[in-house]
C-alpha positions in Angstrom: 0.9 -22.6 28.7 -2.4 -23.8 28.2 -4.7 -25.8 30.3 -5.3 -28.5 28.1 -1.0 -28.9 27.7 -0.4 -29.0 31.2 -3.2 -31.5 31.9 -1.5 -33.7 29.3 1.9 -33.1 30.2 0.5 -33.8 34.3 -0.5 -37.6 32.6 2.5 -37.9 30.9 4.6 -37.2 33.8 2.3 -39.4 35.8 1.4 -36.6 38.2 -2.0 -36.8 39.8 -1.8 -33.7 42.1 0.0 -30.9 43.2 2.3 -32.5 45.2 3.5 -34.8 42.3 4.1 -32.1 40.4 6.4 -30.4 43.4 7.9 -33.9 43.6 8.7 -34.5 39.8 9.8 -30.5 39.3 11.0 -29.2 42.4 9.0 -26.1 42.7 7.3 -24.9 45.8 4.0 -26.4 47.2 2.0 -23.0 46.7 3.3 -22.9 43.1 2.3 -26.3 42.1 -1.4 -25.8 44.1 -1.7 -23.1 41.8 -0.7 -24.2 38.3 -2.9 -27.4 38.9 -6.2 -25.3 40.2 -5.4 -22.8 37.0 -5.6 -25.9 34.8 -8.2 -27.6 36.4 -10.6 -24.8 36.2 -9.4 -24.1 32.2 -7.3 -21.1 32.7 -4.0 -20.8 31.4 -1.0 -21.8 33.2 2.0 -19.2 33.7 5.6 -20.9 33.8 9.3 -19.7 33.3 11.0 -20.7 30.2 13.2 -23.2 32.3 10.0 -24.9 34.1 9.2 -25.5 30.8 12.0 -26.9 29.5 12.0 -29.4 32.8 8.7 -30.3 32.2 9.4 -31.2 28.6 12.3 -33.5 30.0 10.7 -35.1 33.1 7.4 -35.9 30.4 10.7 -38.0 28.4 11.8 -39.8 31.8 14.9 -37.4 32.1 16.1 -35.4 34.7 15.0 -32.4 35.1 18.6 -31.0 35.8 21.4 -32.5 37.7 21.4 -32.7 41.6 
């Protein structure tokens, strides 16, 4: 994913750190730290297929998957 898309998708999901982003997908703390640094600094940002997909949601106000 590019920078510039997960930036946006950060502001659509109303994340404004790493630890939003662990808190609105679930992933681990290092994880987050890292995709927000990559995009930060302009590089692009590596996610699975399904991180994706529950980024996509959570930007719409859905769940990401059910509890």
């Amino acid at each position: 994913m590019k920078a510039d898309d997960f930036l946006n998708w950060m502001e659509k999901a109303k994340c404004s750190s790493a630890i939003d982003v662990v808190r609105v997908l679930g992933v681990g703390r290092n994880q987050a730290q890292r995709w927000v640094a990559s995009a930060k600094a302009g590089d692009d940002v590596e996610v699975k297929l399904t991180v994706a997909l529950a980024m996509s949601a959570c930007a719409r106000q859905l769940n990401r998957w059910p509890d």
